[in-house]
C-alpha positions as CSV (number, residue, x, y, z in Angstrom):
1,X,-11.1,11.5,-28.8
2,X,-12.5,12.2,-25.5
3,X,-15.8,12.2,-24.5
4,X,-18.2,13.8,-21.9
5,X,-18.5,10.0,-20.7
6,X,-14.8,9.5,-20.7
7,X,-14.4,12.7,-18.0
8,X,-17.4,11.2,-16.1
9,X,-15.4,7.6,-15.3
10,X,-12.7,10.4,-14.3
11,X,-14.7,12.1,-11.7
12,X,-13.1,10.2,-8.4
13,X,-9.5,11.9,-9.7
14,X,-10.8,14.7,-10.7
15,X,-12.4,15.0,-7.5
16,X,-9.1,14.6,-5.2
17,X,-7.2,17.0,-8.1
18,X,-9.7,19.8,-7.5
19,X,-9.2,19.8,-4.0
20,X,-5.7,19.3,-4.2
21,X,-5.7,22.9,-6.1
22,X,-8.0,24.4,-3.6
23,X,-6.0,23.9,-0.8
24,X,-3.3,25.4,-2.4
25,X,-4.6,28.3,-3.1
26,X,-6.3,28.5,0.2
27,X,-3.0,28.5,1.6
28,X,-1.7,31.4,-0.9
29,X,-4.6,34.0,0.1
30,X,-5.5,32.9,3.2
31,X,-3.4,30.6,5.1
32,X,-5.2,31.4,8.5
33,X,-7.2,28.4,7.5
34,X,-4.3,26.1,7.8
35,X,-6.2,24.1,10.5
36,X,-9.3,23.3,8.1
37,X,-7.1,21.8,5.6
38,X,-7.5,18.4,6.8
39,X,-10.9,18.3,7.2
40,X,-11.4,19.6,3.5
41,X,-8.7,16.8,2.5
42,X,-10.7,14.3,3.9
43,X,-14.0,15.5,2.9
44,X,-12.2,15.2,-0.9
45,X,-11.3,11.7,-0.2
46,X,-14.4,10.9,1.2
47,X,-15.9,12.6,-2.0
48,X,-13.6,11.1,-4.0
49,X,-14.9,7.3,-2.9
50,X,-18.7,8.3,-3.8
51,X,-17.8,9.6,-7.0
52,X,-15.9,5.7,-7.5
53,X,-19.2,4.2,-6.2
54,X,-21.1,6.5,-8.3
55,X,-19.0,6.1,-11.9
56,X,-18.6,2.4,-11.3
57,X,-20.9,-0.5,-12.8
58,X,-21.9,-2.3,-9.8
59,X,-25.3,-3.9,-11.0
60,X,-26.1,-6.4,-14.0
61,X,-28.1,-4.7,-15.7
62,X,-25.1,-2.9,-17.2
63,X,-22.1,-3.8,-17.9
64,X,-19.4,-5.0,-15.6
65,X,-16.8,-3.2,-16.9
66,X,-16.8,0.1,-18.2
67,X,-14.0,1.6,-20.5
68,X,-12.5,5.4,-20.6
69,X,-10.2,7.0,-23.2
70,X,-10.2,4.1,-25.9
71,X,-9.7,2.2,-23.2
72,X,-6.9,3.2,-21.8
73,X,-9.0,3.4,-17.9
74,X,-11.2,1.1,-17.2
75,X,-13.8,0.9,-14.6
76,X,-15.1,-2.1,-12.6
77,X,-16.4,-3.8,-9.2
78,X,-12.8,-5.1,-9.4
79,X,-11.1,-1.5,-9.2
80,X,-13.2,-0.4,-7.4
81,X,-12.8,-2.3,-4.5
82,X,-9.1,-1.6,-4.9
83,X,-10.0,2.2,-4.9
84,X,-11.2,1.8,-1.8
85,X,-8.6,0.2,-0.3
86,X,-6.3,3.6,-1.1
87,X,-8.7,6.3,0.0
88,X,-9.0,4.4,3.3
89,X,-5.4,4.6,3.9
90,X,-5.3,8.6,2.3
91,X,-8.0,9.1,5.1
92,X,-6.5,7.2,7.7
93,X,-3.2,9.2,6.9
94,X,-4.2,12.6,7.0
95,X,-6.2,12.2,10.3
96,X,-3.1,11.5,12.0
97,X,-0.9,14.0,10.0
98,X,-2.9,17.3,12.2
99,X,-0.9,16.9,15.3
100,X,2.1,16.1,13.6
101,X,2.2,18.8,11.4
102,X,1.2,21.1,14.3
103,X,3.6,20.0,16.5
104,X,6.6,19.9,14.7
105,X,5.6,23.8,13.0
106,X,5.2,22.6,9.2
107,X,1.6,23.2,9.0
108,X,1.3,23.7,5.3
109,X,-1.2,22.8,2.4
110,X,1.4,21.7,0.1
111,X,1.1,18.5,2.4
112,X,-1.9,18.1,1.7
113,X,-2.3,18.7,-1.8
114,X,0.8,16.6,-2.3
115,X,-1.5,13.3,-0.6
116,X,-4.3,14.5,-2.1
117,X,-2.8,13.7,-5.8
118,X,-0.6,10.8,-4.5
119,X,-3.8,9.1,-4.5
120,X,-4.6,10.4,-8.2
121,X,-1.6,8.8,-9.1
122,X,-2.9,5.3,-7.3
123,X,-6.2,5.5,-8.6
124,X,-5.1,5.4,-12.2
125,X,-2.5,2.9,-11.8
126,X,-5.2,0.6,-9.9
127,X,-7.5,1.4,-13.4
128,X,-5.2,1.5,-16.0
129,X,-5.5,-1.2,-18.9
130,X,-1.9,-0.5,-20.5
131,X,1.9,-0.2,-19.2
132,X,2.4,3.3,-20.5
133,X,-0.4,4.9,-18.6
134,X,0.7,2.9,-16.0
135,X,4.0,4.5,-16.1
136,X,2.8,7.9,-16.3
137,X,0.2,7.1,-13.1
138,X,3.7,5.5,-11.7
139,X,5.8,8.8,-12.2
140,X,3.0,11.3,-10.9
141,X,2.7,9.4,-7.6
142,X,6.5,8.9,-7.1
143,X,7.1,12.8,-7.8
144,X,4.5,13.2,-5.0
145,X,5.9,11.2,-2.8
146,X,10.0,12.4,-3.0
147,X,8.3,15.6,-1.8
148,X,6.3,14.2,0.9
149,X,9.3,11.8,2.0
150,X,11.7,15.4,2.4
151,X,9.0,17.2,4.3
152,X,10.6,18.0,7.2
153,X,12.9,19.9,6.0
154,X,15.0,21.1,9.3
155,X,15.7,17.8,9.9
156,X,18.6,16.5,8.0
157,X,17.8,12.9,8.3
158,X,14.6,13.4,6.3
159,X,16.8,15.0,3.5
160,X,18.9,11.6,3.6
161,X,15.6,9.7,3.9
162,X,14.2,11.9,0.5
163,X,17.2,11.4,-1.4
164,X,18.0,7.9,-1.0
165,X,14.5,7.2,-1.7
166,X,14.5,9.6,-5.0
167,X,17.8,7.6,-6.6
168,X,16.5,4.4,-6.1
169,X,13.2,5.7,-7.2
170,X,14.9,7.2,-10.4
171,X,16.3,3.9,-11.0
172,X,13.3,2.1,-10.8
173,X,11.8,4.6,-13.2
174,X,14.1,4.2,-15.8
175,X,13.8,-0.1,-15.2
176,X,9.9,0.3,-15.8
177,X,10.5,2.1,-19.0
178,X,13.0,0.2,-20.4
179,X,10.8,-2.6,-19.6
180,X,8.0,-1.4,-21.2
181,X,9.9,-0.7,-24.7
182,X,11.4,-3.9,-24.7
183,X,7.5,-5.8,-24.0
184,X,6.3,-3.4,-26.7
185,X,9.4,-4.2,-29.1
186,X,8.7,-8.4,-28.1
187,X,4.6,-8.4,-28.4
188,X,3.8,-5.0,-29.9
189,X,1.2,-3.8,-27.8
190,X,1.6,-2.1,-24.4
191,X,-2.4,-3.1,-23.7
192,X,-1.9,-6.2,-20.9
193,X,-4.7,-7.9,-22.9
194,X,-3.0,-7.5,-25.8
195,X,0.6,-8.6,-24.6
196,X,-1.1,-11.9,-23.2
197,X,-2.7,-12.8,-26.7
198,X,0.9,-11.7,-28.0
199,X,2.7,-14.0,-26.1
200,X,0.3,-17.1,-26.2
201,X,0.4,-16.9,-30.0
202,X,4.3,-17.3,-29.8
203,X,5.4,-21.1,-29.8
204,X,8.7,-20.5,-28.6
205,X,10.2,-18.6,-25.6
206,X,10.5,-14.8,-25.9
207,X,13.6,-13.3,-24.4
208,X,13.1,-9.5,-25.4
209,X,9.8,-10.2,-23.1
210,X,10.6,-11.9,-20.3
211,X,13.9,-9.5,-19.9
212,X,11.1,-6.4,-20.5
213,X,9.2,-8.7,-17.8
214,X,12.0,-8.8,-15.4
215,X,12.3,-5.1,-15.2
216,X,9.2,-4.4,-14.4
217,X,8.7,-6.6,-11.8
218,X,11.8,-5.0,-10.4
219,X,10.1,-2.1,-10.7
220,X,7.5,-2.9,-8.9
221,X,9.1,-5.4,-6.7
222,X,10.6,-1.9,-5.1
223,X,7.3,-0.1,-4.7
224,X,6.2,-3.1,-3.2
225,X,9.2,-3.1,-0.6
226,X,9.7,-7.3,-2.0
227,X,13.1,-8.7,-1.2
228,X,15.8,-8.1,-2.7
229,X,14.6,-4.5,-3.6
230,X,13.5,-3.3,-0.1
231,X,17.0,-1.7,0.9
232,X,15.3,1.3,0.9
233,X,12.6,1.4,2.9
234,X,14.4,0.7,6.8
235,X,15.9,4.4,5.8
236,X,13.7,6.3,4.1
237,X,10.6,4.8,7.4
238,X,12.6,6.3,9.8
239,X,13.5,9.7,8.1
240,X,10.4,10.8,6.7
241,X,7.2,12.3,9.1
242,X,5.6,9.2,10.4
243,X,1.9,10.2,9.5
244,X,3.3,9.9,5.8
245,X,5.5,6.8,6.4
246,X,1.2,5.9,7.1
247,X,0.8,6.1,3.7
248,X,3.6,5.2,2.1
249,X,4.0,1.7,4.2
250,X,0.9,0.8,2.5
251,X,-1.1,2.2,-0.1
252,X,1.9,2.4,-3.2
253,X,1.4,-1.6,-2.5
254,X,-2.0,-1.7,-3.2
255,X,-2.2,-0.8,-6.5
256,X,1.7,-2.2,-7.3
257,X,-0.2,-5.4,-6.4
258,X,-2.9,-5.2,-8.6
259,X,-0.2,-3.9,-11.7
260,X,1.7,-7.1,-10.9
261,X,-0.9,-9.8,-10.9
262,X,-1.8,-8.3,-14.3
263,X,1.4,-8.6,-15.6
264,X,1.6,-11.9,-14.3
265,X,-1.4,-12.8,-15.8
266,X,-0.4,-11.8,-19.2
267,X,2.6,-13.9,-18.8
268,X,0.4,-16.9,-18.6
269,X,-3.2,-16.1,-20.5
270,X,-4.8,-19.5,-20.8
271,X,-2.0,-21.1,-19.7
272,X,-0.5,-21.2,-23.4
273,X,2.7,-18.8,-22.8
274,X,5.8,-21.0,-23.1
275,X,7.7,-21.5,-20.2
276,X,5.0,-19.7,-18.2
277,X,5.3,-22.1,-14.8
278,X,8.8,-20.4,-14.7
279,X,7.7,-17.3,-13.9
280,X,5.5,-18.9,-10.6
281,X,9.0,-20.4,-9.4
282,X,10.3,-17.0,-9.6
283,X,7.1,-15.2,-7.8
284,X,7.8,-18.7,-5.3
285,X,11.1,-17.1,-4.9
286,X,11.1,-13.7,-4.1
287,X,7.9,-14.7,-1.9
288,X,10.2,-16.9,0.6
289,X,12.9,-14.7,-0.2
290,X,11.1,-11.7,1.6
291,X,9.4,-13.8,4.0
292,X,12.8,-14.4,5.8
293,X,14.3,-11.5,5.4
294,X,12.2,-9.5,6.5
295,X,10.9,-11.5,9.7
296,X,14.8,-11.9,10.7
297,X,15.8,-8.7,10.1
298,X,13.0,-7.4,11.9
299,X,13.8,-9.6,14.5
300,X,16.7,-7.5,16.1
301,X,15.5,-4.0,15.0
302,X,15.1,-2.1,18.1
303,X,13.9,1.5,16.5
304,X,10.2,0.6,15.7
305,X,10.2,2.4,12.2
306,X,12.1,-0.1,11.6
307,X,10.7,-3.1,12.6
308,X,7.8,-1.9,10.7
309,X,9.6,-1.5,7.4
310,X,11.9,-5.0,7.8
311,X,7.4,-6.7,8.9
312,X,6.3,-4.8,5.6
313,X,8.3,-6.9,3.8
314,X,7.4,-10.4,5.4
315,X,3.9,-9.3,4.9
316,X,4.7,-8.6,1.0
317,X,6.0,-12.1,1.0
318,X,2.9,-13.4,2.6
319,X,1.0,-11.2,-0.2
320,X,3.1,-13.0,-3.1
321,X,2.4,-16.4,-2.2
322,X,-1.6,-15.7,-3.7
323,X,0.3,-14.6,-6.9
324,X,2.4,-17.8,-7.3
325,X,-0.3,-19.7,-9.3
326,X,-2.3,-16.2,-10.9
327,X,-6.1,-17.0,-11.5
328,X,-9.1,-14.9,-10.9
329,X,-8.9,-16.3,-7.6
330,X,-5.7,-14.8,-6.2
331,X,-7.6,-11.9,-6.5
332,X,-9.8,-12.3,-2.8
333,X,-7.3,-13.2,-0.7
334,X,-5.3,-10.0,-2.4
335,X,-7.5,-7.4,-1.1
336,X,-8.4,-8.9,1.8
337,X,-4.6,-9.0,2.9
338,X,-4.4,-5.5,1.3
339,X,-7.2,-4.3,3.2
340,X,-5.4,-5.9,6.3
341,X,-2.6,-4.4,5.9
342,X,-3.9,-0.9,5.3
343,X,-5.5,-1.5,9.1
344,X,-2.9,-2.3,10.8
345,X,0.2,-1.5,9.4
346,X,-1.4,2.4,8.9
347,X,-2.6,2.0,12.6
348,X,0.8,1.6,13.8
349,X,2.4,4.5,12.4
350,X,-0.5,6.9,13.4
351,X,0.1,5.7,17.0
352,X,3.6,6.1,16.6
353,X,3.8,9.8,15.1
354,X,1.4,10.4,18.1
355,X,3.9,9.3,20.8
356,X,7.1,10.2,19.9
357,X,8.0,13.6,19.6
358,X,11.6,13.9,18.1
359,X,11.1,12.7,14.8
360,X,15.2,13.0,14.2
361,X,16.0,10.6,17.0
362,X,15.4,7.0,16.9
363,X,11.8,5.8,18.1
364,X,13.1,3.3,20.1
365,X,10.8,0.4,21.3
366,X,12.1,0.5,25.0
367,X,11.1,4.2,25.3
368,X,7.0,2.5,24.9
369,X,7.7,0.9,28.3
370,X,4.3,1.7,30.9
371,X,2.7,3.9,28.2
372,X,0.4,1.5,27.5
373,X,-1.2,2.4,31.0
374,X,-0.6,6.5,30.5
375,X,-2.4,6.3,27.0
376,X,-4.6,3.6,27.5
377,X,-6.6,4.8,24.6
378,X,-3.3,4.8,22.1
379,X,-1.5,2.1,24.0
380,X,-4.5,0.0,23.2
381,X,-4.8,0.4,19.4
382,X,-1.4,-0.1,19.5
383,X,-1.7,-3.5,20.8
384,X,-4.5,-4.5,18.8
385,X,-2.5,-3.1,15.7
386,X,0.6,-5.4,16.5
387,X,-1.6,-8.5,17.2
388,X,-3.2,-7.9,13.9
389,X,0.0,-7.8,12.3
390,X,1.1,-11.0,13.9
391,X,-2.2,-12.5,12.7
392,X,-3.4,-13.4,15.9
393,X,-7.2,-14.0,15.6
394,X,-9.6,-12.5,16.0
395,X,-8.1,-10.1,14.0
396,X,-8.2,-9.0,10.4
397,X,-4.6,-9.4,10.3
398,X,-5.4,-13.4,11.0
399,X,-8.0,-13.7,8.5
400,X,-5.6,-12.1,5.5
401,X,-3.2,-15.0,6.6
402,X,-5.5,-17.5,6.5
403,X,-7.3,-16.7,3.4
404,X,-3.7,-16.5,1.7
405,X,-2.2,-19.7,3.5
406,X,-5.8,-21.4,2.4
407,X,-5.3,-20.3,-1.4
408,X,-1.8,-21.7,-1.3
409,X,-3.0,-25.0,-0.3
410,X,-5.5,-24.7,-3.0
411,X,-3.2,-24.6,-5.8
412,X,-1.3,-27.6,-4.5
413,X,1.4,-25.5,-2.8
414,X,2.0,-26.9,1.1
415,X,5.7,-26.6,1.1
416,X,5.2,-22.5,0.5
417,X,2.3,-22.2,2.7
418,X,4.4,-23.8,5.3
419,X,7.4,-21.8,5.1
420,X,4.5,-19.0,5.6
421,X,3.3,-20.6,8.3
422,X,6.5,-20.9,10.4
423,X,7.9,-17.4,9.4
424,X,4.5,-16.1,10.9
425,X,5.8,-17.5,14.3
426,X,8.8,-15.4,14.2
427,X,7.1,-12.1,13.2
428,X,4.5,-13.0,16.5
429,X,7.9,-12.3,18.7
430,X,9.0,-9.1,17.4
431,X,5.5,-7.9,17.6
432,X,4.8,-9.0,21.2
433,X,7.5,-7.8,22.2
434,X,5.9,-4.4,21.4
435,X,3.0,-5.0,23.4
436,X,5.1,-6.3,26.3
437,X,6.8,-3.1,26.4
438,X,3.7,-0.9,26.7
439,X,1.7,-3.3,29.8
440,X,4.7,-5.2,31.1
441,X,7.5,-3.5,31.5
442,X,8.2,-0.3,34.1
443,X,8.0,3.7,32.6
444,X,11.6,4.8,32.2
445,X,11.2,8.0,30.0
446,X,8.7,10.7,30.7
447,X,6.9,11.8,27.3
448,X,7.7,15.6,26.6
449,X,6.0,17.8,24.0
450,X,3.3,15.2,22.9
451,X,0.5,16.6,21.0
452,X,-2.3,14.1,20.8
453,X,-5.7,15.5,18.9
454,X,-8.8,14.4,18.0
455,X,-7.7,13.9,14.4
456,X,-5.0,11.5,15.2
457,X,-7.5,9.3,18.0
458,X,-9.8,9.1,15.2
459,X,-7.5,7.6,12.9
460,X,-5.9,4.8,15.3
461,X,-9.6,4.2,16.5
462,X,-10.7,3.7,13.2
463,X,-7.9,1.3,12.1
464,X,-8.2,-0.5,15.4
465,X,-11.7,-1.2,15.5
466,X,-11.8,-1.9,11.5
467,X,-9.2,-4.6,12.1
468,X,-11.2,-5.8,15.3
469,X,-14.7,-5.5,13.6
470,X,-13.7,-7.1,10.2
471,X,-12.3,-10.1,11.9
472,X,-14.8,-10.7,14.2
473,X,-17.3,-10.1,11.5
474,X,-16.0,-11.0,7.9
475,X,-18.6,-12.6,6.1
476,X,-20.1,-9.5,4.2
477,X,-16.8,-8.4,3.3
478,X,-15.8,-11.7,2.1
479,X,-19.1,-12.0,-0.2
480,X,-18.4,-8.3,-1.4
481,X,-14.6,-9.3,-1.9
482,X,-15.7,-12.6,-3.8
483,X,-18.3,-10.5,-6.0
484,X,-16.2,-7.8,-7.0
485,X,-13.3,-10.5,-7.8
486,X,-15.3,-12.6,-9.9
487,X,-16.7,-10.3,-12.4
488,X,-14.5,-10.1,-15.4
């Protein structure tokens, strides 16, 4: 039975929900105030992270961890640095949606409303303490995000984007749940802490489980865009409005992450789960698996969407190689790469729904050629963006890799932090070649119909100067990161 205490550890979703409703009906009886929709989005996001600061146990004189619904939600420094991590890329999205929007005539606060409780769906996958809540969290934000992905409707390669994206999606769906009934039927518990103490009490290998295991890390394998489950995302990037390609490049990764290392982790609670090390030979797998695919396959894209989406996998693949041996300590160099990633890789696509203005044609890298000295502004976050994602220091894109390649070596594994190392080099090609376009090469295509507004500078300063700041100036974060990570 719910309590007044239980809806107060809600208030962060409730808060985005609420304003998600509010703009709807704003747009039902007085859609003249279209144009303030974003700025009450982000106000509710903005909201949204005070309410998380506000709910969440940050100091010791009470607890650490605070649970919700029987504990079916939980609340902590952990999640809530997680939390942040998605309303920052929410924010960053919906700054640079405005012009977009505007310029392409689908001005609408179903767009909104439709972020807005994309993130609700993120929040209570990042806090969720069992695999069916986790499912229903899943299911709200992928419903959300079909709709988002088909947007722009006149345009038929969105529709192809949307629907290719909605039957892999429905796939995955029905993988997760068959995965979780056949965990429950092996351990009987969907609780994660209760399917670890399951499974270490078992003395010989449990095949229902690990088969229920395999699914779901299919499952969210493909949210997370890991090798071989990424076929998606080069299609559905380059059909779907950029400023939500933004968000959905990078924040259904964030909490995938987290769902994953804690599935991981009740794989191998205290080390006692049989056959445990096998499943860190898979995770070894599919990260070197997506670290080459996607840095040679975004090695001859030529239509920067997707580049992007072939990087976004490398940079999963980067992200796995923390997960390979799962401690409390994977945890640091996770969200700093996550934060990373959010910076740059939502940076990127702001710039690019800014500069190209014929969203069913490709965005070709060539046509960038001498903008970098007509949008000096743009060109420049641009750059920094792409030298981030090539982790090029000082960036925060350089720090993720190093914090990653330096827990790798930790847990005794060179050979993987190598491979890292080397497929780094061949993502800094691809991405230079980016910035040699915009400063080095002469303008061959005049822009037409551009709509560039304050709403979509703010969001590639922001991202540009976080990635800048944070690298050059990492030490608090890193404490923060190491604080939150380390309270259980």
């Amino acid at each position: 039975m719910s309590t007044h205490f239980d809806w107060m550890l809600l208030l962060p979703e409730l808060v985005l929900t609420a304003a998600g409703v509010v703009i709807l009906l704003l747009e039902a009886i007085a859609p003249s105030l279209r144009r303030s929709f974003t700025a009450l989005a982000v106000l509710a996001t903005l909201g949204a992270g005070y309410a998380a600061y506000y709910v969440t146990p940050l100091h010791h004189v009470v607890a650490s961890r605070a649970g919700t619904f029987n504990g079916l939600i939980e609340t902590s420094p952990l999640t809530f640095a997680f939390t942040l991590v998605v309303l920052l890329s929410t924010v960053l999205s919906l700054l640079a949606s405005q012009s977009y929007l505007r310029r392409e005539g689908i001005l609408a606060g179903e767009y909104h409303a439709l972020l807005l409780w994309c993130a609700v769906g993120l929040l209570l996958m990042l806090r969720a303490t069992e695999l069916l809540t986790v499912f229903l969290a899943l299911e709200t934000l992928s419903l959300c995000l079909y709709c988002l992905a088909a947007f722009h409707r006149r345009i038929s390669i969105s529709s192809e984007a949307a629907i290719k994206y909605f039957l892999m999606g429905a796939f995955v769906s029905a993988f997760a749940l068959y995965g979780i009934a056949l965990v429950y039927g092996a351990t009987g518990s969907t609780r994660f802490l209760g399917i670890g103490r399951a499974l270490a009490a078992q003395p010989f290998t449990n095949v229902l489980a690990s088969l229920g295991f395999l699914f779901l890390v299919a499952a969210f394998g493909f949210k997370m865009s890991i090798a071989p489950f990424h076929a998606w995302s080069p299609d559905t990037y380059q059909g779907a409005p950029s400023p939500f390609v933004a968000f959905l490049s990078v924040a259904p990764k964030v909490a995938s992450a987290l769902v994953l290392y804690r599935l991981l982790e009740a794989v191998v609670q205290g080390g006692t789960a049989p056959n445990s090390h096998k499943w860190s030979t898979a995770v070894a797998f599919l990260s070197v698996a997506s670290m080459l695919v996607g840095n040679f396959l975004a090695l001859v894209q030529r239509d920067v969407k997707r580049m992007l989406a072939y990087s976004g996998v490398a940079h999963m693949g980067y992200l796995l190689l923390a997960l390979v041996v799962v401690d409390r300590a994977s945890l640091m160099p996770v969200l700093v790469y996550l934060l990373a990633y959010v910076l740059m890789n939502a940076g990127a696509f702001t710039v690019v729904s800014l500069l190209y203005s014929r969203p069913g044609e490709q965005h070709l890298i060539a046509d960038l050629a001498g903008w970098g000295y007509r949008y000096p502004l743009l060109g420049g976050c641009l750059a920094v963006c792409m030298l981030s994602l090539g982790g090029i220091p000082p960036t925060l894109g350089f720090l993720g890799k190093y914090v990653v390649f330096l827990n790798a070596v930790g847990d005794g594994l060179v050979g993987l932090a190598v491979i890292g190392v080397l497929a780094s080099l061949v993502g800094v090609f691809y991405y230079l070649r980016v910035v040699y376009y915009l400063y080095m090469k002469p303008e061959t295509r005049q822009p037409e119909g551009l709509l560039i507004d304050v709403w979509g500078r703010t969001a590639a300063v922001l991202a540009a100067l976080g990635t800048l700041a944070l690298g050059l100036w990492p030490t608090g974060l890193l404490q923060w990161l190491m604080q939150a990570t380390a309270v259980k």
